[in-house]
N, C-alpha and C positions, 0 to 999 in steps of 0.2 A: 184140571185141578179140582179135588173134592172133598169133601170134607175135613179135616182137620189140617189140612192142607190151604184151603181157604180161608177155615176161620183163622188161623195163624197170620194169614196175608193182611186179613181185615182188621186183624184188632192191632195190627202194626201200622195200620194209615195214621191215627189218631194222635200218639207221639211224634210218626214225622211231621202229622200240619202242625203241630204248637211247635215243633223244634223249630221248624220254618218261619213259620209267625215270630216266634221270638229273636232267629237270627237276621231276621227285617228290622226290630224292633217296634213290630205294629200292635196295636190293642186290636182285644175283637172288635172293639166297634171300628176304629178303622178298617179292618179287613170288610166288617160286615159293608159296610157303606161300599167299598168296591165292585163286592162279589154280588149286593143284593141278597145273602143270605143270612138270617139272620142272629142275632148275637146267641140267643140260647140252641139256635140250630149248631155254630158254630162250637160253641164250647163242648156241648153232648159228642161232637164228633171229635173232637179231641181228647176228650173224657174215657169215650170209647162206649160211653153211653148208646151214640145211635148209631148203624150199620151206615160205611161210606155208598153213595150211588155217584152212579156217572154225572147225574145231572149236579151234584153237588162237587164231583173232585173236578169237572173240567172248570166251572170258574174258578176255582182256586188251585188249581195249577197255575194259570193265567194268571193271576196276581200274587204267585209266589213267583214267575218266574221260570218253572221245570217243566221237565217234561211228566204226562202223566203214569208215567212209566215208574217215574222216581218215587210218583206217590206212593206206586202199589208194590215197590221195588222188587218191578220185574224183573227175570233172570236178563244176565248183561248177556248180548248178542255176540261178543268177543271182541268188541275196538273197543279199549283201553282207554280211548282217547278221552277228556272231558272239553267237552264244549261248552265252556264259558261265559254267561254271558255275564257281564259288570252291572251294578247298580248301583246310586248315589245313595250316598247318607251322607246327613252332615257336611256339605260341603267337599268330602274326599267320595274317591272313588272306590267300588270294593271288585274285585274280580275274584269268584268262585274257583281255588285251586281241589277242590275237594266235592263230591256228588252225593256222598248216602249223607240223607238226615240223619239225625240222631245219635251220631257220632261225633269224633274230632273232625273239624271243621276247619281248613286252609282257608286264609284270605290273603292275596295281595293287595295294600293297599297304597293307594297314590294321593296323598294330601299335597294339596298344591302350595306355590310359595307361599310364604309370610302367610300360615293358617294358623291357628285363625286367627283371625283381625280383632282385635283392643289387649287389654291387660289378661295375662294371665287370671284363669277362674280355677283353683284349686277345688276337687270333690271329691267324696269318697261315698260310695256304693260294697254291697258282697262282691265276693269273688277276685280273681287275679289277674292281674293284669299279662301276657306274654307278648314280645314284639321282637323282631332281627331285623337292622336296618340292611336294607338290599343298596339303596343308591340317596344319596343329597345328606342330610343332618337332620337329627332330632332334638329338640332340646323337650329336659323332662325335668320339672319340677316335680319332688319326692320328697313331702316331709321340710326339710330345714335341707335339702338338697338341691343342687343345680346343675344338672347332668346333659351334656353335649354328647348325641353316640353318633356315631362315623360307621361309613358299610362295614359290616359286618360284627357289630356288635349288638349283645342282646341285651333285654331288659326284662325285667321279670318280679312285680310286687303284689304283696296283697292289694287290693283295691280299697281295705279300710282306711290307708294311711293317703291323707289329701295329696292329689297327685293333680299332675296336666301336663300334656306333650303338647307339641306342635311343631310346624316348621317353619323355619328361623332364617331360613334362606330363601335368596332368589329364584330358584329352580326346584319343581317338583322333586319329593323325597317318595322312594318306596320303601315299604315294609310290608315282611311278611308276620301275621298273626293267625294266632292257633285260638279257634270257640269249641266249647264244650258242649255235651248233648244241651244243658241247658241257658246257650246259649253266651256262657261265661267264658272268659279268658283263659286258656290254660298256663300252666308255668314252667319253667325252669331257673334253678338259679343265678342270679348277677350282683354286682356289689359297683358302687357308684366308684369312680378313680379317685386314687388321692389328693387332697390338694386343690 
């Protein structure tokens, strides 16, 4: 691979480490403190500012997680397959249903019983919120709403309107959620039950 060919590869690393970074939900200076690399080294290479080297994408494969394959995303060798690996936030689990940065982005995630623990904290941030419960219950406060979903129903709000999920039950609940290149929820339509 040569010339325009390479620089197309390279100035495509830069938006997958910040999609990455951001679908971790790390700051550079977290990342920096990890990798050892520094905050203005890190943003330039995301910026697209400075050319990726090896010496700089393998620690930060390693603390995204991927392979470095995925950084530079290499042609796929022909297994389909993704290999997964889970990482914690926040108390839940997240498991990687999805591979290319910078895209739609699958997560399953497994929030444990009674999460999270004390009173509901309603917030509101950009973006949207999207989630399909796979197995247990959710309950979702929405606004002046009080919303229980059961497998197989979705949910789906702007994220301006103070919101908070959790679960409510004894037994881990899964859900699958859809993030956006930049890291945001994506949606589909849903409307609370009556009543």
């Amino acid at each position: 691979m040569t010339g325009p060919d390479l620089d197309g590869v390279l100035e495509a690393v830069g938006p997958r480490l910040r999609a990455l970074r951001r679908q971790r939900g790390a700051t550079l200076a977290e990342l920096s403190e990890s990798t050892g690399i520094s905050v203005s080294t890190l943003s330039r290479l995301e910026s697209g500012q400075r050319r990726p080297t090896l010496e700089l994408l393998l620690p930060l494969a390693r603390a995204h997680q991927v392979q470095l394959d995925e950084l530079v995303d290499a042609p796929v060798t022909g297994d389909p397959r993704i290999h997964a690996r889970p990482f914690q936030r926040h108390g839940s689990t997240f498991i990687p249903m999805t591979r290319r940065p910078g895209g739609v982005q699958a997560y399953k995630q497994i929030i444990p019983p009674h999460w999270p623990p004390g009173e509901p904290d309603l917030r509101t941030h950009e973006g949207y919120d999207w989630f399909y419960v796979l197995s247990g219950r959710i309950r979702l406060l929405l606004g002046e709403h009080d919303i229980v979903l059961k497998p197989g129903e979705v949910a789906e709000f702007d994220t301006r309107t103070p919101h908070w999920f959790g679960n409510p039950g004894p037994e881990p609940a899964e859900v699958l959620s859809l993030f956006g290149p930049q890291g945001e929820r994506l949606h589909v339509r849903a409307q609370p039950s009556p009543g």
